[in-house]
C-alpha positions in Angstrom: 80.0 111.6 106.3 77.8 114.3 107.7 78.5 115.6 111.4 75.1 117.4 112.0 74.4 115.3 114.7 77.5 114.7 117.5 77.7 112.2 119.9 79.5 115.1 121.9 76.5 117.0 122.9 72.8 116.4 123.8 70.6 117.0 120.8 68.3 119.5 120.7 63.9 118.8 121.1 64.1 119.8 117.1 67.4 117.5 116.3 65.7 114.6 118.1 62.8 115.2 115.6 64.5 115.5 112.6 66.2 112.1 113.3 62.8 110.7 114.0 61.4 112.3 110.8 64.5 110.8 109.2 63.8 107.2 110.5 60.4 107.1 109.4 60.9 108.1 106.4 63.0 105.5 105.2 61.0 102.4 103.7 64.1 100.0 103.6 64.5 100.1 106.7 61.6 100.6 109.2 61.9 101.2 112.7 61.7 97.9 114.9 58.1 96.9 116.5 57.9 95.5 119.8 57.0 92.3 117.3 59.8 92.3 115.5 62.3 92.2 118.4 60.0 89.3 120.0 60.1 87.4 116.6 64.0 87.9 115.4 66.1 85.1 116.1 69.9 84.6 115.7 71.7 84.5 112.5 73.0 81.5 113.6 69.9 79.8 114.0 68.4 81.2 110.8 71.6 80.9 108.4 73.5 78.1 109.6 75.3 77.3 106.7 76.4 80.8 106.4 77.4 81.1 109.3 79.4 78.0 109.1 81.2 79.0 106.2 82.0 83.0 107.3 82.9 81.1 110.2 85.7 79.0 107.9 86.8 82.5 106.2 87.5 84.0 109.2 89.4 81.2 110.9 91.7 82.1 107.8 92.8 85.3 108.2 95.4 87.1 109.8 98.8 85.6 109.9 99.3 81.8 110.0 100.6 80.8 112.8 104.3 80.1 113.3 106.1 76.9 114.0 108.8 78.4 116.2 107.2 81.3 118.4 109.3 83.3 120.3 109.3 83.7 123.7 108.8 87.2 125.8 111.6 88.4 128.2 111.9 91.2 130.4 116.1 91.8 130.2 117.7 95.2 131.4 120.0 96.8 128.8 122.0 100.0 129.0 119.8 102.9 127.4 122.5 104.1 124.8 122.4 100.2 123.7 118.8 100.4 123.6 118.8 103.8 121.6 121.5 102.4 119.4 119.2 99.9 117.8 116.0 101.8 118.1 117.9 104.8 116.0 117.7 102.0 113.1 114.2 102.3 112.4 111.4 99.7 112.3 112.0 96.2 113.1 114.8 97.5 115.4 114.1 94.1 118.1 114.6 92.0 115.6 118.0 93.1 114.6 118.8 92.6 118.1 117.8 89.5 118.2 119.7 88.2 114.6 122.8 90.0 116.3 122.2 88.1 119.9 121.8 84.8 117.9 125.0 85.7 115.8 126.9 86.7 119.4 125.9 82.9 120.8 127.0 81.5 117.8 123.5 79.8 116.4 
């Protein structure tokens, strides 16, 4: 991707007209009229079956949900402890936890 133009700085008078230039230019994708934003209407609206069934797809993503959630805790633990299980790597709280449940005996 090109960085000619930055978000970091105001462009320049000749920047400003080079993206213009650039905007008109393109015939896919003409600049909005005054028209255009009065006459668009949600996708919703104009799609609705679509949008139903995107709808659907995303409702299945991520991670299904889990039967038994667990619950957060604020606890106070001595920092060696802490450092101890941390010094394990990734995944270093739920170690804890499978060694608290084996401490309790469940």
């Amino acid at each position: 991707m090109s960085t000619k133009f930055s978000s970091k700085r105001p462009l320049t008078d000749e920047e400003e007209a080079e993206i213009q230039r650039m905007i008109a230019s393109d015939p896919e994708n003409p600049e909005w009229t005054e028209d255009d934003f009065k006459n668009a209407r949600p996708f919703r609206e104009v799609f609705p079956d679509l949008a139903a069934s995107i709808d659907r797809e995303i409702a299945r993503r991520g991670r299904p949900p889990l039967e038994k959630t667990k619950q957060p805790v604020t606890i106070r633990l001595d920092p060696d402890l802490v450092e101890h299980y941390k010094a394990t790597g990734k995944g270093w709280q739920s170690r804890m936890n499978d060694d608290l449940r084996k401490a309790a005996g469940i």
